[in-house]
N, C-alpha and C positions, 0 to 999 in steps of 0.2 A: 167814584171816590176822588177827592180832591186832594192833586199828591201835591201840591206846593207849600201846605200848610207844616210850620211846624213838631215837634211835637211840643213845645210848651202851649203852641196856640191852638191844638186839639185839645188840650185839656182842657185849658181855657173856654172853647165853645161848649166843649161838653160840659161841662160847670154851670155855664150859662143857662143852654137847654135844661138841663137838670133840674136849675131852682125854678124855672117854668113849667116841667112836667108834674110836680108833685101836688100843685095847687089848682093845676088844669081839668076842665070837663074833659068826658071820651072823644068830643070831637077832635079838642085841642090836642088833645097827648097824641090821636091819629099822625096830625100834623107833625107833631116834634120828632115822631119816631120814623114818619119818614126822610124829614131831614138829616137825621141820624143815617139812614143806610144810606142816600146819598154822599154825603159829606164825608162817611167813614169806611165804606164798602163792608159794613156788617150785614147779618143775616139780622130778618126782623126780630126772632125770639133776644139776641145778643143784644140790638140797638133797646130795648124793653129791659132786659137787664141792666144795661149798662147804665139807662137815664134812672134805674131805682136805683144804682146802688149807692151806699152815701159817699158823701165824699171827705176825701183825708183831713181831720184834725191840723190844725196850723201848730206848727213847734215841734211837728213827728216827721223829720223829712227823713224819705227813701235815698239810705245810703248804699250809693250803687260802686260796687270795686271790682277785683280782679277775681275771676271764678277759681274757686277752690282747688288745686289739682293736684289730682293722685298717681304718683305717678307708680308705675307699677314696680321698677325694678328697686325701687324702696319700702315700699310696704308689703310686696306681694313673700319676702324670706320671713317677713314675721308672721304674716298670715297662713301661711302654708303647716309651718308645725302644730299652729291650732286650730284651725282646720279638719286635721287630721286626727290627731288628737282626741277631738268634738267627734267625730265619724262623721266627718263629711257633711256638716249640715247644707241649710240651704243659707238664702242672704239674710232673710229675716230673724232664721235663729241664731245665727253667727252674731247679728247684732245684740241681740240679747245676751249670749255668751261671754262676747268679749269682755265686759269690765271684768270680769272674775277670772278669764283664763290670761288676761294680759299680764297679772301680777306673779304669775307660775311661770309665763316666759321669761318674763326679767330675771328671775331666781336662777332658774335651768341653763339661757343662754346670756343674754346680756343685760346691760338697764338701759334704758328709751331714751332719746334727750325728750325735752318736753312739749315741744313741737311734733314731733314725729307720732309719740303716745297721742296727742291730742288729736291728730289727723287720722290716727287708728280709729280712734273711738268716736269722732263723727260722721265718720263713713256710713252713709245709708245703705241699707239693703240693696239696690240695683249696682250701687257701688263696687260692694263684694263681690256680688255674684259675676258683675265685666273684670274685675281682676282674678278672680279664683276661674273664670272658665277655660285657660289655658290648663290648668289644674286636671278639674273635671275631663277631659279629654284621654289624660295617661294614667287616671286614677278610677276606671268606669267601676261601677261595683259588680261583684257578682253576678251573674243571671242566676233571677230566681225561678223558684223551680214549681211554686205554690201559686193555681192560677180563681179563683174569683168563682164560685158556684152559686147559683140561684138556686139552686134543690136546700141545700144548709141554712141560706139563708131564711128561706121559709118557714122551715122545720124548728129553727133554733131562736130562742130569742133573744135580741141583741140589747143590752145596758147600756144607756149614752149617759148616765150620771156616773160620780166617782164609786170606787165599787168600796165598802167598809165591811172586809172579812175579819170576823174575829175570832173564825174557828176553824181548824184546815180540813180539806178536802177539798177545796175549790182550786181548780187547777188550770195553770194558760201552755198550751200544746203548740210546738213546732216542729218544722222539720229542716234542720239543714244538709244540706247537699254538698259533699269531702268531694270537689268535683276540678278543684284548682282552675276553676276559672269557665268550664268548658262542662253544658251538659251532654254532651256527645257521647253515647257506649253507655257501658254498666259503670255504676258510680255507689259508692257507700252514702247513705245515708244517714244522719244521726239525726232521733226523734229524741226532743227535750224536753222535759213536763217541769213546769216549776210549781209550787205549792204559794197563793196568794199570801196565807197566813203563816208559815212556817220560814218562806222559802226554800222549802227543801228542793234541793233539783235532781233528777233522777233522767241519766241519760242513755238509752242502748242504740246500740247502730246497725243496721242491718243491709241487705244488699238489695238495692234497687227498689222500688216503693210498690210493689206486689203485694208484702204483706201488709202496708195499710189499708189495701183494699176490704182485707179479710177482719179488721180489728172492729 
């Protein structure tokens, strides 16, 4: 790799090569592309890429500035009530969430200047999730209690399309665990049934999960 050069004048040769690989027999392109991992310490598959790819339109120059920064002890009080709010999503839904839950913040706590709103809202997913994981740490959820069986899954068969009930009896079953954090010892349970088409919800609690064995 030849480190004196450049980078305006890597480009430049790369440009060069380029409008000679695209017109070249197999022999030739052999040739350019080893030039290519010489002159640039890329890997062949990269130096092959790099001589196809096109190159920049004139009049669309790469405007290169200061990287965007987020810093936490300013965004991370706005993020946190919706956040929570939301139930904890992850970054990707958050992103999705936020244009709608940011104008319930303003309402409830303060108003944004416009800057700040703006820097909210282009925050990417990995974004969120390096600032909300101090969060994550003092907010863990529940241990659940419901572990993953291969016998149901067999027996039962699963729907991956949206489900269009238009008449009740069809029902979604869970169980939560009154355990305050800890499933250690005997614990009440509350089994929840909702009704798809009615939403009726019908809930009883019972003591420890014995009797679902029996249902």
């Amino acid at each position: 790799m030849d480190t004196t050069m450049s980078t305006q004048t890597k480009h430049e040769v790369l440009a060069k090569l380029r409008s000679r690989y695209a017109p070249a027999g197999p022999a030739y392109k052999s040739k350019l592309i080893d030039q290519v991992v010489e002159l640039f310490g890329l890997h062949r598959k990269s130096a092959i890429r790099a001589l196809r790819r096109a190159p920049r339109p004139p009049g669309n120059p790469v405007l290169i500035g200061s990287r965007r920064q987020y810093r936490s002890e300013q965004l991370l009080p706005i993020l946190k009530p919706i956040w929570l709010a939301c139930q904890q999503p992850c970054g990707k839904r958050l992103v999705a969430a936020l244009p709608d839950w940011l104008s319930h913040y303003e309402e409830d706590y303060r108003r944004l200047a416009r800057d700040t709103r703006e820097r909210v809202l282009s925050a990417s997913a990995a974004t969120l999730d390096r600032l909300l994981q101090p969060l994550r740490v003092c907010y863990r959820r529940a241990p659940g209690g419901t572990r993953p069986g291969t016998l149901l899954r067999q027996q039962i068969p699963i729907a991956t399309t949206p489900w269009e009930i238009t008449q009740p009896g069809y029902l979604e079953l869970d169980t939560v665990a009154l355990c305050g954090g800890s499933l250690a010892g005997d614990v009440v349970w509350m089994l929840d049934s909702v009704d798809f088409c009615t939403q009726w919800v019908e809930a009883r609690a019972v003591w420890n999960t014995g009797l679902f064995n029996t249902l």
